[in-house]
mmCIF file of the C-alpha atoms, coordinates in Angstrom:
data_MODEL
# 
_entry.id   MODEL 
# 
loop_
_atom_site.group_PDB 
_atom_site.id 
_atom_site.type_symbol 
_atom_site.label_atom_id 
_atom_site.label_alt_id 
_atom_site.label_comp_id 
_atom_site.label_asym_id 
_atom_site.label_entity_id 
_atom_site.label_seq_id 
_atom_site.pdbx_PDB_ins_code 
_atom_site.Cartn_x 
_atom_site.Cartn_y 
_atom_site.Cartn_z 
_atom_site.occupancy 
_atom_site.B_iso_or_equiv 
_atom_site.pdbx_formal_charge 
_atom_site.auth_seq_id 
_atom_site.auth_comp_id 
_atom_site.auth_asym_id 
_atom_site.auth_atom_id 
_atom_site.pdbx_PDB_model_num 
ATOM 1   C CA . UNK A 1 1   ? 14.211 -83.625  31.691 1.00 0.00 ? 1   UNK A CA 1 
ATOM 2   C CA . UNK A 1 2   ? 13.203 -86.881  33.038 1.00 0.00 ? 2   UNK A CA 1 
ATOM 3   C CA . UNK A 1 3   ? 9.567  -87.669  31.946 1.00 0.00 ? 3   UNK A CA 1 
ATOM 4   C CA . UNK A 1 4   ? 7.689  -90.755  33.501 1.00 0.00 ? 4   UNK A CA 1 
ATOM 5   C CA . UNK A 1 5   ? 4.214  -91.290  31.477 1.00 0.00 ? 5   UNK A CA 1 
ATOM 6   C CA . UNK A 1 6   ? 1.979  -93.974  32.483 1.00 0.00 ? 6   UNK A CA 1 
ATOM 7   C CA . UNK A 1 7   ? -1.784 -94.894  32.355 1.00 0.00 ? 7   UNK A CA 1 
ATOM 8   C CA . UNK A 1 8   ? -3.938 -98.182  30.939 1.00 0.00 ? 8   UNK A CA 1 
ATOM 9   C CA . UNK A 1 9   ? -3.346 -99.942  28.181 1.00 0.00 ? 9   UNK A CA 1 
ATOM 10  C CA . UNK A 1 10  ? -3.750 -98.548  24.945 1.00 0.00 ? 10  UNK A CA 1 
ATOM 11  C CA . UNK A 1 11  ? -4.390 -94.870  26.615 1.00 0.00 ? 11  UNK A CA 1 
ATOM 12  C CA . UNK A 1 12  ? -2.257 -92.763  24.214 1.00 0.00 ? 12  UNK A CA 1 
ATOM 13  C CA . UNK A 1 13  ? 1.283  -93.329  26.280 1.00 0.00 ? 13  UNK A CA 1 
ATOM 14  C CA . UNK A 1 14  ? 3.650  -93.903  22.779 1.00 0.00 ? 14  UNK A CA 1 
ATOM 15  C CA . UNK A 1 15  ? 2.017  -91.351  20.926 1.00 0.00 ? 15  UNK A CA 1 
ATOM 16  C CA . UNK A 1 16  ? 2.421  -88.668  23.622 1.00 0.00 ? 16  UNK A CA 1 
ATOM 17  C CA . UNK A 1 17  ? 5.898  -90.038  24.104 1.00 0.00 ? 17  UNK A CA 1 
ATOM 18  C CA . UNK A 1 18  ? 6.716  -89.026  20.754 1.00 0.00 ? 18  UNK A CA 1 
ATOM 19  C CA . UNK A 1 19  ? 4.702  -85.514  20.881 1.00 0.00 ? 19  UNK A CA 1 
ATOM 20  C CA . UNK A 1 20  ? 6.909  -84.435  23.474 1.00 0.00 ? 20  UNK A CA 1 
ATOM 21  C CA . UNK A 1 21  ? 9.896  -85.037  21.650 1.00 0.00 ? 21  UNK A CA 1 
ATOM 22  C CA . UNK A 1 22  ? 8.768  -83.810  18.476 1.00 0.00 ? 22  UNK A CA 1 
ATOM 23  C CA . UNK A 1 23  ? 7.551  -80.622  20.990 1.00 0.00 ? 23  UNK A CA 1 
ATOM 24  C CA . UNK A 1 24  ? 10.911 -80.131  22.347 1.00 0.00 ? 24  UNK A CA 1 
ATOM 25  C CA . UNK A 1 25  ? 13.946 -82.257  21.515 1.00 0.00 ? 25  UNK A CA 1 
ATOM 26  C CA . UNK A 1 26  ? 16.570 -82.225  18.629 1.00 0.00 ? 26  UNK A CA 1 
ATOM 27  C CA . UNK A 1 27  ? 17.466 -84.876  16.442 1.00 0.00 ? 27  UNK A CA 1 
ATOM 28  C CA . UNK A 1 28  ? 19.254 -87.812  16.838 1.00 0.00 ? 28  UNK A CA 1 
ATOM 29  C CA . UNK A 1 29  ? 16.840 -89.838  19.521 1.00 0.00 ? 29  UNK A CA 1 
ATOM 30  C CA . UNK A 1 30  ? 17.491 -93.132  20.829 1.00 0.00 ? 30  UNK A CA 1 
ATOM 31  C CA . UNK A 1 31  ? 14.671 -95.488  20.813 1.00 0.00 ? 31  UNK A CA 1 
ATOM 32  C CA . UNK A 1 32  ? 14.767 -98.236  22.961 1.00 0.00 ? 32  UNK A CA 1 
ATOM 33  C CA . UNK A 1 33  ? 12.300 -100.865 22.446 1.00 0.00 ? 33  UNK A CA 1 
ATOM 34  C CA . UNK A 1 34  ? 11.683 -103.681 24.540 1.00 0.00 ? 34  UNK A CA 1 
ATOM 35  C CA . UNK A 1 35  ? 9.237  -105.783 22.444 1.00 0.00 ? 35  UNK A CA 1 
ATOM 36  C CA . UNK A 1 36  ? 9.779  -108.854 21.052 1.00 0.00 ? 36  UNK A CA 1 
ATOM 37  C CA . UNK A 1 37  ? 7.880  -110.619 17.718 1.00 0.00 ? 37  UNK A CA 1 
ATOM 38  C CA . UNK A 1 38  ? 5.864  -113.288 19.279 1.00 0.00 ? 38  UNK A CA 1 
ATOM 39  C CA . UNK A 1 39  ? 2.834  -113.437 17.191 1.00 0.00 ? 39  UNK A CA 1 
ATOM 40  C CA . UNK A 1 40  ? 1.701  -111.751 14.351 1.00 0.00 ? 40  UNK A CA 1 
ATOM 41  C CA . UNK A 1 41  ? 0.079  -109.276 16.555 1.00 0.00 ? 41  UNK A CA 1 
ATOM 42  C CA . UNK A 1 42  ? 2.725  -108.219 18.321 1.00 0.00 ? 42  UNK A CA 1 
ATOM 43  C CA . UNK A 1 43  ? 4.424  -107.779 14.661 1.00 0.00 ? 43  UNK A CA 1 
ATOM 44  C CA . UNK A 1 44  ? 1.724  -105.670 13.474 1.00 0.00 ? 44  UNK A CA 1 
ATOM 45  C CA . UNK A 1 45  ? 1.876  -103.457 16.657 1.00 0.00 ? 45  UNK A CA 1 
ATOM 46  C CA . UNK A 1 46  ? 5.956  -103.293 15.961 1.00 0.00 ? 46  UNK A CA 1 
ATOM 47  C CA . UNK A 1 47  ? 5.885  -101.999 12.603 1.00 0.00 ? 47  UNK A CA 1 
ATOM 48  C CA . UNK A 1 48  ? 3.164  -99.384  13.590 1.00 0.00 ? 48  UNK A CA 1 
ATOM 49  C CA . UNK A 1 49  ? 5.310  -97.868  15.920 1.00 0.00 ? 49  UNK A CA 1 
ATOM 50  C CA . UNK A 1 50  ? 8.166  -98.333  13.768 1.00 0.00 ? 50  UNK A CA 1 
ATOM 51  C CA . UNK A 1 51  ? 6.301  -96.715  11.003 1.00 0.00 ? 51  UNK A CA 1 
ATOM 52  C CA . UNK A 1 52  ? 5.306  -94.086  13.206 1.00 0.00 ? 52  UNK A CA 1 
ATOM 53  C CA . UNK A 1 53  ? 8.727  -93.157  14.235 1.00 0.00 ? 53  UNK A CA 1 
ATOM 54  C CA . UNK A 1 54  ? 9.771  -93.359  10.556 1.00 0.00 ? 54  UNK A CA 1 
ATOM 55  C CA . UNK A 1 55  ? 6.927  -90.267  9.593  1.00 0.00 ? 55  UNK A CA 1 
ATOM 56  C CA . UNK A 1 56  ? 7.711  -88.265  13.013 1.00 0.00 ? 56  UNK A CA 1 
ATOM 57  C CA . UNK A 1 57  ? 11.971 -88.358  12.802 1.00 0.00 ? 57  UNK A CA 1 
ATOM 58  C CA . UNK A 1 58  ? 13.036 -89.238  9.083  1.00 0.00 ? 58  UNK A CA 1 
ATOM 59  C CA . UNK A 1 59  ? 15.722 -91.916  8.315  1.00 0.00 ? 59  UNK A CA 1 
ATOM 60  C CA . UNK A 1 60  ? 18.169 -90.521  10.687 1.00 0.00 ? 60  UNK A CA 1 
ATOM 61  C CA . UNK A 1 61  ? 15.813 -89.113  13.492 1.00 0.00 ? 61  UNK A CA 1 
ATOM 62  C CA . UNK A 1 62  ? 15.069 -92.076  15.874 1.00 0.00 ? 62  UNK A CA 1 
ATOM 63  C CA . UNK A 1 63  ? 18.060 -94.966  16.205 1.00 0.00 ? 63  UNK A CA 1 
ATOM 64  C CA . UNK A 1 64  ? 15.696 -98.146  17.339 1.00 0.00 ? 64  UNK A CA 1 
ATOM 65  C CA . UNK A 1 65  ? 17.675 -99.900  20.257 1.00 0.00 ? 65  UNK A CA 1 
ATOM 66  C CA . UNK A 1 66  ? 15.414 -103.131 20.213 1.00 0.00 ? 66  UNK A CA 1 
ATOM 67  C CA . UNK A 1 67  ? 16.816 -104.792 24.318 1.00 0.00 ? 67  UNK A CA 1 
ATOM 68  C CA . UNK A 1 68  ? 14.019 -107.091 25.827 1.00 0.00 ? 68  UNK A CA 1 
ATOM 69  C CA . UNK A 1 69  ? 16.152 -107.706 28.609 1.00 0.00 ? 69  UNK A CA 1 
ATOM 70  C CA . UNK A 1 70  ? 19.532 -105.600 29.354 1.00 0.00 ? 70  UNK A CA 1 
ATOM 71  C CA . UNK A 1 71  ? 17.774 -102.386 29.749 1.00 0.00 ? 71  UNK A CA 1 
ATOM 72  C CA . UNK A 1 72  ? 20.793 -100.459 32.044 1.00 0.00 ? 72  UNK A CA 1 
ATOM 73  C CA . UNK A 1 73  ? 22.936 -101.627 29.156 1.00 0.00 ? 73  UNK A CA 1 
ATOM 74  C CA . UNK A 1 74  ? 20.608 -100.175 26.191 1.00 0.00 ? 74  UNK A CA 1 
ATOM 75  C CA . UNK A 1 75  ? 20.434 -96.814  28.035 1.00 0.00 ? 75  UNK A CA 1 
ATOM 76  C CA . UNK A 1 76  ? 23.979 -96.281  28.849 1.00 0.00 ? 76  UNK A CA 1 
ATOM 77  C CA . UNK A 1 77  ? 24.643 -96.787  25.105 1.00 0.00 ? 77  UNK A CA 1 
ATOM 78  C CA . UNK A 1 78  ? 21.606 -94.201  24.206 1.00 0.00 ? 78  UNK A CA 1 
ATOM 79  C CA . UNK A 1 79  ? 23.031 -90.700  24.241 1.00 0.00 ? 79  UNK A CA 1 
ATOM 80  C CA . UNK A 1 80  ? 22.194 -87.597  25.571 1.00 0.00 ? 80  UNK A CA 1 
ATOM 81  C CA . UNK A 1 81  ? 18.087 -88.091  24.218 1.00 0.00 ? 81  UNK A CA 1 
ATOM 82  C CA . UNK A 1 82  ? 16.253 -91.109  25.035 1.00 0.00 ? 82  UNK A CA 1 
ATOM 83  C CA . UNK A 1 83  ? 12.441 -93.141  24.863 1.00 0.00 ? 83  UNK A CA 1 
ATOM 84  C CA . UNK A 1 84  ? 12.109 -96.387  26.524 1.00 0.00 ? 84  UNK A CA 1 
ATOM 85  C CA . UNK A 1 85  ? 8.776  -98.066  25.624 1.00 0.00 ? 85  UNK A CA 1 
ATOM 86  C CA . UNK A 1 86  ? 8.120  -100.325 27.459 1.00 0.00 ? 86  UNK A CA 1 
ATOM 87  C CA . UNK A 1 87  ? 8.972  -100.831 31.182 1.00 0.00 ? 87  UNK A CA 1 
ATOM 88  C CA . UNK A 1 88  ? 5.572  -103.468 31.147 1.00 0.00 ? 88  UNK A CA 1 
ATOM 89  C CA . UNK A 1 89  ? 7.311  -105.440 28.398 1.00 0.00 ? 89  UNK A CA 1 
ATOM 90  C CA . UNK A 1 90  ? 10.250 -105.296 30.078 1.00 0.00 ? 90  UNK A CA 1 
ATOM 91  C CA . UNK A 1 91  ? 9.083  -107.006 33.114 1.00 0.00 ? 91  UNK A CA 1 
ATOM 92  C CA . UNK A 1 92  ? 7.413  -109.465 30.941 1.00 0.00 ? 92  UNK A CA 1 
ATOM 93  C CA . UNK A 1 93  ? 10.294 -110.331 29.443 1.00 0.00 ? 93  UNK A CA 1 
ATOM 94  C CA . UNK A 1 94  ? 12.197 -110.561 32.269 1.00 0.00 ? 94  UNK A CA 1 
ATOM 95  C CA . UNK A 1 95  ? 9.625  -113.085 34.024 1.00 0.00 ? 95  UNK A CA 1 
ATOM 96  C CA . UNK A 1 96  ? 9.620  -115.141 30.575 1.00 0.00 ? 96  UNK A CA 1 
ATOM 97  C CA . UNK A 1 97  ? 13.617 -115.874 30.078 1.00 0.00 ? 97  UNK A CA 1 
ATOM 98  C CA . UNK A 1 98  ? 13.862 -116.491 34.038 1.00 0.00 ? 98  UNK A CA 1 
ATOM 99  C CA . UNK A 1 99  ? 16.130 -113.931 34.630 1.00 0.00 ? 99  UNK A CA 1 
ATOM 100 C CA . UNK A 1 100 ? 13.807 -111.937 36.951 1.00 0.00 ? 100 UNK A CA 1 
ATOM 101 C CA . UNK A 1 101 ? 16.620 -112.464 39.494 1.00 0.00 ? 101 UNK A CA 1 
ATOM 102 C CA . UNK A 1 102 ? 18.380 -109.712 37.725 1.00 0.00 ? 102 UNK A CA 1 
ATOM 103 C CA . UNK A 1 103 ? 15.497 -107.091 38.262 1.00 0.00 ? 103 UNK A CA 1 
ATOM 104 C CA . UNK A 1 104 ? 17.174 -105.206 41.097 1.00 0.00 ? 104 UNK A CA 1 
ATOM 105 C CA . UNK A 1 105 ? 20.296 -104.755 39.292 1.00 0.00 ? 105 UNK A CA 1 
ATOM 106 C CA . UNK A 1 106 ? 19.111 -103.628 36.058 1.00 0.00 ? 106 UNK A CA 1 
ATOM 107 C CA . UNK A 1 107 ? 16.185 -101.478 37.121 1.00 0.00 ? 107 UNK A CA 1 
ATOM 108 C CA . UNK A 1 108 ? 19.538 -99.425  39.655 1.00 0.00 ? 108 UNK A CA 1 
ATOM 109 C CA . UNK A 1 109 ? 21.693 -99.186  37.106 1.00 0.00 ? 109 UNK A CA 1 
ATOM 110 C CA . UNK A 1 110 ? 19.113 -98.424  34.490 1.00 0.00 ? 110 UNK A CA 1 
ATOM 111 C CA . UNK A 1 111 ? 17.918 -95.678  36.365 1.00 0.00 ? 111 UNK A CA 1 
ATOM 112 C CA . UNK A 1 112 ? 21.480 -94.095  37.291 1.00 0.00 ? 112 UNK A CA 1 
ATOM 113 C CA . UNK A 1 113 ? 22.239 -94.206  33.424 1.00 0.00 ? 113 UNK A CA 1 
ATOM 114 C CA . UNK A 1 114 ? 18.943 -92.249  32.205 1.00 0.00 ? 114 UNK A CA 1 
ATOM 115 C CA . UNK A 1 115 ? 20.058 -89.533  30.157 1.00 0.00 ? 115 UNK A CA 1 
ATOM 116 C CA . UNK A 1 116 ? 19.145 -85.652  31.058 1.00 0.00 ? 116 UNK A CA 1 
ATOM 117 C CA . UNK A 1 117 ? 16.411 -85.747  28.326 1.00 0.00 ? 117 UNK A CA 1 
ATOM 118 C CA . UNK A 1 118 ? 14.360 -89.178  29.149 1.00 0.00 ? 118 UNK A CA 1 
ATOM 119 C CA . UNK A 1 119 ? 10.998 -90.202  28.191 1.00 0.00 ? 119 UNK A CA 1 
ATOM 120 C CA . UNK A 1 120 ? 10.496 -93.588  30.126 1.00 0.00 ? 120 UNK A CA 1 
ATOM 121 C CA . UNK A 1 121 ? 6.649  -95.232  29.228 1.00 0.00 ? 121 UNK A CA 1 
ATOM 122 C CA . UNK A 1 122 ? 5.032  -97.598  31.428 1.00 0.00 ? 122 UNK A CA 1 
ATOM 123 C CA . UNK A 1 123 ? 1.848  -99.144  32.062 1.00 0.00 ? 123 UNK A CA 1 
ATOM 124 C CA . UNK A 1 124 ? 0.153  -98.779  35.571 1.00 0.00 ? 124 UNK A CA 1 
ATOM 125 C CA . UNK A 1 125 ? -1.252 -101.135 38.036 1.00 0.00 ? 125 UNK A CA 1 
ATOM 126 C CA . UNK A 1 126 ? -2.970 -101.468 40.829 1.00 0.00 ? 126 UNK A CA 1 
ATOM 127 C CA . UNK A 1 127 ? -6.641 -99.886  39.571 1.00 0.00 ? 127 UNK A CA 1 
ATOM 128 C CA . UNK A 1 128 ? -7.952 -103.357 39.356 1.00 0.00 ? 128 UNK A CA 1 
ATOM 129 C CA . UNK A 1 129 ? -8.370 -105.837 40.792 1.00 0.00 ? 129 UNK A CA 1 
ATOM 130 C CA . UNK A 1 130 ? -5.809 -108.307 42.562 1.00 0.00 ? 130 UNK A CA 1 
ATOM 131 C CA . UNK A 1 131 ? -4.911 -111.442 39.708 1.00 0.00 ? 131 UNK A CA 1 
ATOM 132 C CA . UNK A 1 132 ? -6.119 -114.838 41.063 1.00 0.00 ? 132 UNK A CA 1 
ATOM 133 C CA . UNK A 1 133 ? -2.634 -116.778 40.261 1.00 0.00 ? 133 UNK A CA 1 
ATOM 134 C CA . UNK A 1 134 ? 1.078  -116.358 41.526 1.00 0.00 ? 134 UNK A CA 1 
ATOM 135 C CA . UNK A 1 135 ? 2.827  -115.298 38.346 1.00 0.00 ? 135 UNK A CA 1 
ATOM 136 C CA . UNK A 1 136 ? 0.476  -112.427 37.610 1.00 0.00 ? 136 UNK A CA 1 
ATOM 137 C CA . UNK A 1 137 ? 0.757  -111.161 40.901 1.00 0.00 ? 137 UNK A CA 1 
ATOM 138 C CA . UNK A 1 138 ? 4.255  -111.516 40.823 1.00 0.00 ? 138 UNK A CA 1 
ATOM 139 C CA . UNK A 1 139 ? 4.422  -109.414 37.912 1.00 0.00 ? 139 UNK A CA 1 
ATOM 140 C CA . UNK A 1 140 ? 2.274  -106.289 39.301 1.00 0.00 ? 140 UNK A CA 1 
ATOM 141 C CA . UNK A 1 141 ? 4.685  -106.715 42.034 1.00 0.00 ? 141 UNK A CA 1 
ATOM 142 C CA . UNK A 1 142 ? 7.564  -105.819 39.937 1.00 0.00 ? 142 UNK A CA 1 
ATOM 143 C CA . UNK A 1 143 ? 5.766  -103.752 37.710 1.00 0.00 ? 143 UNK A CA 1 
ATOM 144 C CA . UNK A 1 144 ? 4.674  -101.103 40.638 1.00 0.00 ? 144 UNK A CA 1 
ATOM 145 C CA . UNK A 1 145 ? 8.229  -101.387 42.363 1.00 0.00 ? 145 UNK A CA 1 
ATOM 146 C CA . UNK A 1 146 ? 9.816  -100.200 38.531 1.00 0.00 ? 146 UNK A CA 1 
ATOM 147 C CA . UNK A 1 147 ? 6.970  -97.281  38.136 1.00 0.00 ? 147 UNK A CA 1 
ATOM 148 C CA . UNK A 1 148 ? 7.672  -96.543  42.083 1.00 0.00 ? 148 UNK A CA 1 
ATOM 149 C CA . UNK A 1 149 ? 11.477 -96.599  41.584 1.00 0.00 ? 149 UNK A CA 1 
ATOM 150 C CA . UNK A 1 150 ? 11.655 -94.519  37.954 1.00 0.00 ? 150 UNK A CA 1 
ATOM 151 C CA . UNK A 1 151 ? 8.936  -92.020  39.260 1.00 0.00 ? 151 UNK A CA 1 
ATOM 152 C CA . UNK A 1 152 ? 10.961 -90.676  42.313 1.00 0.00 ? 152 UNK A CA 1 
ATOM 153 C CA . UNK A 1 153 ? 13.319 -90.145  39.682 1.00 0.00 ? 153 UNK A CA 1 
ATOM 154 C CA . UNK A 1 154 ? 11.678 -88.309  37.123 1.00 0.00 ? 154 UNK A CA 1 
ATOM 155 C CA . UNK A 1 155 ? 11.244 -84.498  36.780 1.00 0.00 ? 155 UNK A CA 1 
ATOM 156 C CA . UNK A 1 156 ? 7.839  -85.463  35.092 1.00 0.00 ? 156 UNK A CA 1 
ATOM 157 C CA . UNK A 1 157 ? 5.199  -87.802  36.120 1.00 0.00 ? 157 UNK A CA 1 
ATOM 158 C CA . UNK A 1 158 ? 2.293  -87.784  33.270 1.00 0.00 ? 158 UNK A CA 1 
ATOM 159 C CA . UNK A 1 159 ? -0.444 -90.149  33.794 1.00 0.00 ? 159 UNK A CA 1 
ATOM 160 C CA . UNK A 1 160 ? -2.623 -90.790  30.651 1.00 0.00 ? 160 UNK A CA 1 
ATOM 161 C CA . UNK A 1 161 ? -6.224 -91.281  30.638 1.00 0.00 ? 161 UNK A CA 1 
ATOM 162 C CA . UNK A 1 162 ? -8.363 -91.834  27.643 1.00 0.00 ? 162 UNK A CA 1 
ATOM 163 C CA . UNK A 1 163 ? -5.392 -90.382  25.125 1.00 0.00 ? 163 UNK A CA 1 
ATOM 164 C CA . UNK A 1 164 ? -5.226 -86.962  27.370 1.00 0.00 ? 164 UNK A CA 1 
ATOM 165 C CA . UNK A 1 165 ? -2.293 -86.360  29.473 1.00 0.00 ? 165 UNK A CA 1 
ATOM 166 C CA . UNK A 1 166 ? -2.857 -85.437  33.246 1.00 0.00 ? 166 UNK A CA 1 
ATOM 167 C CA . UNK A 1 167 ? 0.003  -84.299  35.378 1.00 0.00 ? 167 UNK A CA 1 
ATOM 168 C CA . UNK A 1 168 ? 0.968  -85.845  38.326 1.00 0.00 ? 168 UNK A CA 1 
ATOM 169 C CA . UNK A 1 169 ? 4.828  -84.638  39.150 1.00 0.00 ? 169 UNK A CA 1 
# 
């Protein structure tokens, strides 16, 4: 099953992520990340989740994919069980090495090559308010057309709110 979840920042999407495969799914899982080490707090927030996958799956229970930028090519490799966390990062990653030329093509094929089992994690937009400058609107943009695009084809649409899951497909 194909399972969007989405909500704010910080609202519980990883962790339920990795409730619903421990719920559900046999071992191996493929992990993609899309995160890069920036700063030190992006590092910390790495090695939690790393960590956290660790406790959950055992050495051989979660194979860590780390792809800022080729996500179709990430998920084709992943096998028949897969997380991707984060489409957000993604985006911003896409926007930062000036490639977001290439956002049509890899968000198609990405979504063609998502696996049966699928846990995609996102962040969603458009509860706020509209940025003031060009690049952050520019990255909503994208950001709502990827959540739009993976949605339609999920099975599963969660939407997370204050660390409790809420169905919306």
């Amino acid at each position: 099953m194909i399972t969007l979840i989405t909500g704010g920042v910080k609202a519980g999407k990883s962790s339920r992520a990795l409730a619903l495969v421990q719920a559900g799914w046999t071992f191996p899982v493929s992990f993609i990340a899309t995160a890069e080490v920036l700063d030190e707090e992006m590092r910390l927030r790495i090695a939690r989740h790393r960590e956290e996958r660790a406790r959950m799956g055992g050495t051989e229970g979660f194979i860590t994919l780390e792809e800022p930028v080729e996500l179709d090519r990430a998920i084709a490799q992943a096998g028949q069980n897969a997380v991707v966390d984060c489409i957000p990062m993604w985006i911003n990653n896409l926007m930062y090495y000036q490639r977001e030329a290439e956002f049509p093509r890899i968000l198609d094929a990405f979504i063609k090559s998502m696996p049966r089992n699928c846990i995609v994690v996102t962040n969603e937009t458009g509860l706020g308010n509209i940025p003031f400058d060009a690049a952050s609107r520019r990255y909503n943009i994208l950001l709502a057309e990827a959540n739009r695009k993976i949605a339609g084809a999920a099975d599963t649409v969660e939407f997370m709110i204050s660390g409790i899951p809420l169905r919306v497909k």
